[in-house]
C-alpha positions as CSV (number, residue, x, y, z in Angstrom):
1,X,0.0,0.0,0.0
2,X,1.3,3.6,-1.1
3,X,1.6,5.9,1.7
4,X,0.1,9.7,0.9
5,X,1.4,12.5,0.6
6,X,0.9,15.7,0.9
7,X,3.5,17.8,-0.5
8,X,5.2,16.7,-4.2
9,X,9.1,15.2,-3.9
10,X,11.1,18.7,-5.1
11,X,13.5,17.5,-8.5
12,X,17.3,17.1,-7.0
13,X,18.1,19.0,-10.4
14,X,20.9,21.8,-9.3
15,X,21.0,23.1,-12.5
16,X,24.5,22.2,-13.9
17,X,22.5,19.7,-16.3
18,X,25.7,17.6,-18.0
19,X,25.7,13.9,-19.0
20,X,29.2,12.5,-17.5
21,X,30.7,10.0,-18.8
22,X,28.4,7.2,-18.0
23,X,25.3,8.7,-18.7
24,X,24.6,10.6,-15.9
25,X,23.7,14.3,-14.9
26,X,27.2,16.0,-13.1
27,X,24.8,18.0,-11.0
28,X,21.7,15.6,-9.8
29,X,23.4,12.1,-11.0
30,X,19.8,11.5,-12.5
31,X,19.8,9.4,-15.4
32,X,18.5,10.2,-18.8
33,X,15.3,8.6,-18.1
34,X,14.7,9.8,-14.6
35,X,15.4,13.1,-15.6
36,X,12.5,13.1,-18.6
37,X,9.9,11.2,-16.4
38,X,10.0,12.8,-13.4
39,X,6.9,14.2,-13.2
40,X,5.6,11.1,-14.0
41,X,7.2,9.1,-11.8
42,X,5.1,8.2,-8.4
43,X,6.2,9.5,-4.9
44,X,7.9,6.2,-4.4
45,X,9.5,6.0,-7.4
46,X,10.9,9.2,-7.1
47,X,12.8,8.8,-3.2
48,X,14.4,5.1,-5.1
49,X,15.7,7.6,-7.7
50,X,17.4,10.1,-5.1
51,X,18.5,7.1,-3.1
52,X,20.2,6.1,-6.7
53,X,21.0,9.6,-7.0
54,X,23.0,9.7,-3.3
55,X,24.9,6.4,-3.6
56,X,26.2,7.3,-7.7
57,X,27.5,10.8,-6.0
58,X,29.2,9.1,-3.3
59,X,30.8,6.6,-5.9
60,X,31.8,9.6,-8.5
61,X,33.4,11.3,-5.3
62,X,35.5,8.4,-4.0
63,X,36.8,7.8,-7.5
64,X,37.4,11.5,-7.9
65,X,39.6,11.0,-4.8
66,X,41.3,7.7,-5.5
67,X,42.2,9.7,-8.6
68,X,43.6,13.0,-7.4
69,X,45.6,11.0,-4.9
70,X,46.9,8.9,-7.8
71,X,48.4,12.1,-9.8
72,X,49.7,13.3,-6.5
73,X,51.6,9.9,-5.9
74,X,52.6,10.1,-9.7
75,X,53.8,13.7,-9.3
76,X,56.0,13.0,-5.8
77,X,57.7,10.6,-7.7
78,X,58.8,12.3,-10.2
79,X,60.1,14.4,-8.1
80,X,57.2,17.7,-8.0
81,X,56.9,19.0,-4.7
82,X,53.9,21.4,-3.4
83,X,55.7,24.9,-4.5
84,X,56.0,23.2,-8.4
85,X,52.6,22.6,-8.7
């Protein structure tokens, strides 16, 4: 059974509005699809989709990080310190 509700589930949409690399808005993380049917999508529906939308930030972020800490690894090694960069 569908719980009610009373106000409408705002769109995460942040307004940078760019597919990355897999598909997915940089600014909300909202697929293709959830982005189109959003106002179609039941209340439900629509807190799995910021769930999604919170666990595919998280992800982009760690992998962001694994990555900058990889060029900084890459760069002590060959010998850059802090005032070359």
């Amino acid at each position: 059974m569908e719980q009610l509700e009373f106000f409408d589930i705002p769109s995460p949409c942040i307004g940078v509005c760019q597919a990355g690399d897999k598909g997915f808005c940089l600014g909300c993380y909202r697929s293709r699809e959830e982005r189109l049917y959003w106002l179609q999508l039941t209340p439900d529906a629509k807190r799995k989709v910021i769930k999604a939308c919170t666990m595919r930030k998280r992800r982009a972020q760690q992998q962001s990080s694994v990555k900058n800490n990889e060029q900084a690894a890459s760069q002590q090694q060959l010998g850059f310190g802090e005032a070359d960069r």
